[in-house]
N, C-alpha and C positions, 0 to 999 in steps of 0.2 A: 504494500500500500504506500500512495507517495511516491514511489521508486521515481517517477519521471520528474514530479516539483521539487524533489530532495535533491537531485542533479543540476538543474536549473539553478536553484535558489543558493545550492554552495557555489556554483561558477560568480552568481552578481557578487557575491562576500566574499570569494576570496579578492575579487577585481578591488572592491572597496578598502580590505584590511592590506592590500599591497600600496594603498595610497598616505602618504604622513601627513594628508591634512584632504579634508573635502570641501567645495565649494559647492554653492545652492544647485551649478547644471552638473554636478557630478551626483548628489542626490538627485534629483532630477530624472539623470538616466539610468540611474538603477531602479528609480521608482518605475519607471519604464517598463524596463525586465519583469520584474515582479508581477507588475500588472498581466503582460504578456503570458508570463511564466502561470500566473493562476488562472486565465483563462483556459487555457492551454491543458488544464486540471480541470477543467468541465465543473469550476466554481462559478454558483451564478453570477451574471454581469452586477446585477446592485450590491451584491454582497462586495466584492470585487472592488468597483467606485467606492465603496464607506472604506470597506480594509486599506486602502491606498490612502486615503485622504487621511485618515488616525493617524497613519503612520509619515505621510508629510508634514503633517500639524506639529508631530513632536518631531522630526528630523529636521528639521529648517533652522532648530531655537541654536543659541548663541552655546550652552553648554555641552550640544554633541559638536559642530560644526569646531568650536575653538579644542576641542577636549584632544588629550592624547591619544586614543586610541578611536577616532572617530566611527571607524570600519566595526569596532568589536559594537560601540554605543549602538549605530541602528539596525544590528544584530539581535541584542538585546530589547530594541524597540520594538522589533518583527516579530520576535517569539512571544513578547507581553501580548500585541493584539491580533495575533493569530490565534492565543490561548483564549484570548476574551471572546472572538468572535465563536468559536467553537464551546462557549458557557463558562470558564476561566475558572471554576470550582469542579471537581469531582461531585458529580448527583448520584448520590443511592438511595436506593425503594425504599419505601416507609410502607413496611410492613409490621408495623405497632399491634393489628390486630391480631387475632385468634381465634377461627384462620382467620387470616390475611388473602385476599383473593387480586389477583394477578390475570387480565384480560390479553389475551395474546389476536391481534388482530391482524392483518396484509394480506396482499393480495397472492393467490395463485403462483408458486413458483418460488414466493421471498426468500424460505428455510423455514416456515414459519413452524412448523412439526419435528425439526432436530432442532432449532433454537429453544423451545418450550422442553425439551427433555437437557439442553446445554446449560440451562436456566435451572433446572430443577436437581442437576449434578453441582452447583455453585453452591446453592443454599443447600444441600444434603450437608456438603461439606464446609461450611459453615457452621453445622450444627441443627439446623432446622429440620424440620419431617415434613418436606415435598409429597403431595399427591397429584399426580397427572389428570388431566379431563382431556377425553378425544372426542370434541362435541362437533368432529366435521363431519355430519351424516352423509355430507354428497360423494364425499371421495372415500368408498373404502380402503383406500392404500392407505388413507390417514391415519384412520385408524389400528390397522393393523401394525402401519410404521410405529406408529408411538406406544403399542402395545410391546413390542419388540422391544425397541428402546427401555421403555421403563423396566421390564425382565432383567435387561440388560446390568442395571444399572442400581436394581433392588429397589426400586419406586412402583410405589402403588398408581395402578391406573384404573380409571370410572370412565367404562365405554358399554356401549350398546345397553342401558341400560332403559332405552326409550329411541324411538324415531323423530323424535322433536329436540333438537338442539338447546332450548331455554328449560325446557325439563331437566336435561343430563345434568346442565350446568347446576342448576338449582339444585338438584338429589347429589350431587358432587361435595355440593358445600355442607349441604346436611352429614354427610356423609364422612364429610371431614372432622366434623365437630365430634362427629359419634366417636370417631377412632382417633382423635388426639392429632389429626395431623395438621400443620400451626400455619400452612402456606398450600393454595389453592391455584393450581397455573391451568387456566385452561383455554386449549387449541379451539381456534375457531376455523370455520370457514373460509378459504380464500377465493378470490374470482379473479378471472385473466383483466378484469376491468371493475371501475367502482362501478356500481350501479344502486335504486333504488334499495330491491331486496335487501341487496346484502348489509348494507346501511341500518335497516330497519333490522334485522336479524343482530344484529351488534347490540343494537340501542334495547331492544328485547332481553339478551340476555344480560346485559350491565344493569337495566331493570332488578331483573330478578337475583342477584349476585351482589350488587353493590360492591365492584370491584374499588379496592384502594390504588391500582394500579391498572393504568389503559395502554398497553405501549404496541406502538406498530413495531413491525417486522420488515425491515426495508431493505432491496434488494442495492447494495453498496455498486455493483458493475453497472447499474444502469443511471450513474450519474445523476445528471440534471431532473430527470423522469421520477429516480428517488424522493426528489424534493419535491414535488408536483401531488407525488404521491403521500405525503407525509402532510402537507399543505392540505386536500382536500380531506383525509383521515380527520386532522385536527380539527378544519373546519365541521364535520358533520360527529364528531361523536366525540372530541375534547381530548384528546391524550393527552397522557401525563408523562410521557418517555419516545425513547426508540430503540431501539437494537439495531444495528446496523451490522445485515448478512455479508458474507460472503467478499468481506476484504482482504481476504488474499488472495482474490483475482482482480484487484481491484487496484492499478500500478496509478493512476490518476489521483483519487481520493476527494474530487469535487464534493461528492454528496455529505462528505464529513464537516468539511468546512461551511456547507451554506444549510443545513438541514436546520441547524440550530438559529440562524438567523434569517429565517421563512418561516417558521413556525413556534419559535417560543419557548419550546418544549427542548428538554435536553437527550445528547446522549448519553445512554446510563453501559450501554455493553454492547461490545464490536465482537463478532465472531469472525475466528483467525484458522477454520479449516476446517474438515469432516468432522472429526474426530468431537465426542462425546466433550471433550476438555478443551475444544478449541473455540472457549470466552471466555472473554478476559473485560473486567471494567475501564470504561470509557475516561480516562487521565486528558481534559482539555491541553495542560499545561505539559503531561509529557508528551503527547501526542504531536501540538508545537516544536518540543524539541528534538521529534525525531524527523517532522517534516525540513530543518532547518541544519538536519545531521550530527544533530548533537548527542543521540543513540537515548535511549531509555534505560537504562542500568538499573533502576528501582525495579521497573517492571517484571527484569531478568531475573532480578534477587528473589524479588516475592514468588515468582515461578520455582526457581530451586528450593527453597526453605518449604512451598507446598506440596511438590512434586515429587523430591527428590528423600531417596531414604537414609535419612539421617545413619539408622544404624552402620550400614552396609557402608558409607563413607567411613566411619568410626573404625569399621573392621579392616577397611583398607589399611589407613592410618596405622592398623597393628600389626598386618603381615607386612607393610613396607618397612618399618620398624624392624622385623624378624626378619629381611630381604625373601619373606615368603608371597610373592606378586607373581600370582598364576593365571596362565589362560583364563579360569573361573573367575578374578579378581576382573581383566581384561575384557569380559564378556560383560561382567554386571555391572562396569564404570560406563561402556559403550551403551548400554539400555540406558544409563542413569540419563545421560545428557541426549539422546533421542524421545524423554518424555519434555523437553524443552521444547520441540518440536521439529523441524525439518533446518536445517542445516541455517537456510538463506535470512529462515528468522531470529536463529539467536543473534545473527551477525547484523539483521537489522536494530538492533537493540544493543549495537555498540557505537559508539562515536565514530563519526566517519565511516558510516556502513555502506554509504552508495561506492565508495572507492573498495572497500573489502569485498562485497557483495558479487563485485564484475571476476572478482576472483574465483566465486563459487559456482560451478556449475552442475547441472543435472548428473553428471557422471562422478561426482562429485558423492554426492545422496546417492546415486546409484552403489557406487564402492561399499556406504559404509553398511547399506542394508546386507551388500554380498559377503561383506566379514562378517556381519552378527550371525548372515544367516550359517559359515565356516564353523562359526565356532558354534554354534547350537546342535552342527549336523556330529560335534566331539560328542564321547561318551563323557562323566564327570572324572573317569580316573585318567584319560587325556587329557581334562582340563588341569587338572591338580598335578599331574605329572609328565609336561609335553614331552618330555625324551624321549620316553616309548612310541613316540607317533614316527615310523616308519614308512617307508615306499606304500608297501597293502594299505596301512592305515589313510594315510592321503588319498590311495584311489578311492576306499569306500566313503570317506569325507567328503571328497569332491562331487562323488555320485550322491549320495546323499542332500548335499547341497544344491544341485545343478550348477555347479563347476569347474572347471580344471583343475590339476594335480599344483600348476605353477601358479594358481592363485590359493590355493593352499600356503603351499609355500610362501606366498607373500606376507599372507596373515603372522605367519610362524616369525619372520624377519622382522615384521611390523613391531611384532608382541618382545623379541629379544632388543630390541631397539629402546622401545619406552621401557624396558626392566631395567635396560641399562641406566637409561636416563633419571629413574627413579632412584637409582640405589639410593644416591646422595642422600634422598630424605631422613634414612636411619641414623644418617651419619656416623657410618661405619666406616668410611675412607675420610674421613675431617670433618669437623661441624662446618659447618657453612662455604663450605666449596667442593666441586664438580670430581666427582674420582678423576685418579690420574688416566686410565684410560682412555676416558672421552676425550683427555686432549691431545691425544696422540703419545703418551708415555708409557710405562712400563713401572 
């Protein structure tokens, strides 16, 4: 997401931070860029005109213009009211009650049935007792998707329990109440287009619900259309959020920027891939600074400390200590940082990611799934013991894997590679520097 603005908008600032003093047509023409540059981002045109003008309003004054480091000051001015434009505070749900009822609404296509189950894996984990509602009686897949999901995922779902969609919903909340569960998220109906019905069918079931929460489902790739769509939603049935689908197809990120200023309403969660886990809350402010490449490193952190298993670091820690760092150790560090997510986005969430990024490619991701999948095709006393892995042993390895014998082999070099480069941490060859091997000695 971004990839194309985040390119753009570090070329005007490096042009800017390479200059020792700016004058009004040098702001000027970078204002220029920018403007360009977010066009170009499929942000709407007024949003566009206001964000330019904020940001010449404070770049013209006597304190950036005179300052030493002018390039970095209207750097720091971009990120403020990019962050403003896009609601400048982190919004979360006020789900105070019990239950607490949660309206999931869009159109046909959004994500609108794996965001409602992405949603209901967030608060599990949280703490809270999510119940699903599959109230889209037109589309059986809906159902059944979110049936599956919720299985999936150990969340109770309320389907098919009537033909009338403001029933389900209604008997859902009762239903919550019965069995203690504290949050009510329920799937609604989507349409290829707003129309009356489905308007009235909304407004029906927030009737009977009294949701604390109205939040559309918006489809992040279709840009401008997003907002249109999020604009008329507000208008006819008042939302209170959005969720914004499907932004890791989304290299632009228009609909990010201008959603919040066409309709009022915040974004509260951007979904970042298929995957059951891939939502993540809506950061105005870091969000700013990763469009401007300054990387998100909170965001990274909060994903390790959630994701990642404490213990099993803790254990490394003790066989690297013991220089006991085996395949098995190798195998479960490489799953660790694959629940981070696919390669292109941890590195989007480092500074300077559009220039690391061009580094990473599909073959890339390809390689590391073919090692995990090497090393998962080992039995555990090849992992705890690679010596024994032999000629036979590689061939059934490689067969097992789908394969060759020489990318076996590779994994095996790969793995004595970083053991070496590990030792050091024991500090069994000196505290705080590199065995003598790795530098060429004996």
């Amino acid at each position: 997401m971004f990839d194309g603005l985040a390119e753009r908008l570090s070329a005007v600032f490096q042009r800017l931070r390479g200059k020792g003093s700016l004058t009004e047509s040098d702001v000027a023409e970078g204002l220029r860029e920018i403007r360009l540059a977010l066009l170009e981002a499929d942000v709407h045109y007024r949003v566009v005109k206001e964000l330019v003008e904020r940001i010449r309003a404070r770049a013209v004054g006597a304190d950036v213009l005179e300052s030493l480091t002018p390039g970095q000051q209207i750097l720091k001015i971009v990120r403020d009211e990019l962050a403003e434009t896009m609601g400048g505070e982190r919004t979360s749900l006020r789900l105070d009650r019990r239950p607490a009822v949660v309206l999931l609404v869009g159109l046909q296509g959004s994500g609108k049935t794996t965001t409602a189950a992405k949603l209901a894996n967030v608060l599990k984990r949280e703490g809270r007792k999510p119940v699903l509602v599959a109230a889209d009686v037109y589309r059986p897949a809906a159902i059944d998707q979110l049936e599956k999901l919720g299985h999936d995922l150990d969340i109770p779902v309320v389907s098919r329990t009537d033909s009338n969609p403001v029933k389900i919903a209604a008997g859902a909340v009762s239903w919550a109440r019965q069995h203690l569960r504290d949050v009510v998220l329920i799937d609604t109906a989507g349409r290829l287009q707003i129309d009356d019905e489905m308007m009235r069918e909304i407004a029906d079931i927030a009737a009977a619900t009294n949701p604390d929460e109205k939040l559309l489902v918006a489809d992040a790739m279709t840009g401008q259309e997003a907002v249109a769509v999020a604009t008329a939603f507000n208008e006819r049935v008042g939302l209170t959020g959005v969720i914004l689908s499907k932004t890791d197809g989304d290299a632009r990120g228009g609909a990010a920027l201008s959603i919040r200023h066409a309709t009022g309403r915040p974004i509260v969660y951007v979904g970042t891939g298929e995957k059951v886990d891939g939502l993540e809350p809506f950061h105005p402010q870091r969000m700013a600074e990763r469009i401007l490449g300054m990387g998100d490193v909170l965001t990274l952190i909060e994903q390790a400390e959630e994701r990642m298993d404490v213990a099993k670091a803790e254990q490394l820690v003790e066989n690297l200590r013991k220089n006991r760092f085996t395949l098995q150790d190798f195998l479960e560090q490489l799953e660790e940082v694959r629940k981070l997510g696919p390669l292109s986005q941890i590195l989007d969430r480092l500074p300077g990611a559009a220039k690391l990024k061009g580094n990473v490619t599909d073959a890339d991701e390809a390689d590391l799934k073919r090692t995990v999948a090497i090393l998962r095709s080992m039995t555990l006393a090849e992992r705890l013991e690679p010596s024994i892995i032999g000629g036979s042993r590689k061939k059934r390895i490689a067969r097992g894997s789908g394969t060759r014998v020489r990318d076996v082999n590779a994994v095996l070099t790969r793995y004595a590679e970083a053991k070496r480069a590990l030792r050091w941490v024991g500090g069994r060859r000196g505290k705080g520097r590199f065995p003598p091997d790795m530098l060429g000695v004996s």
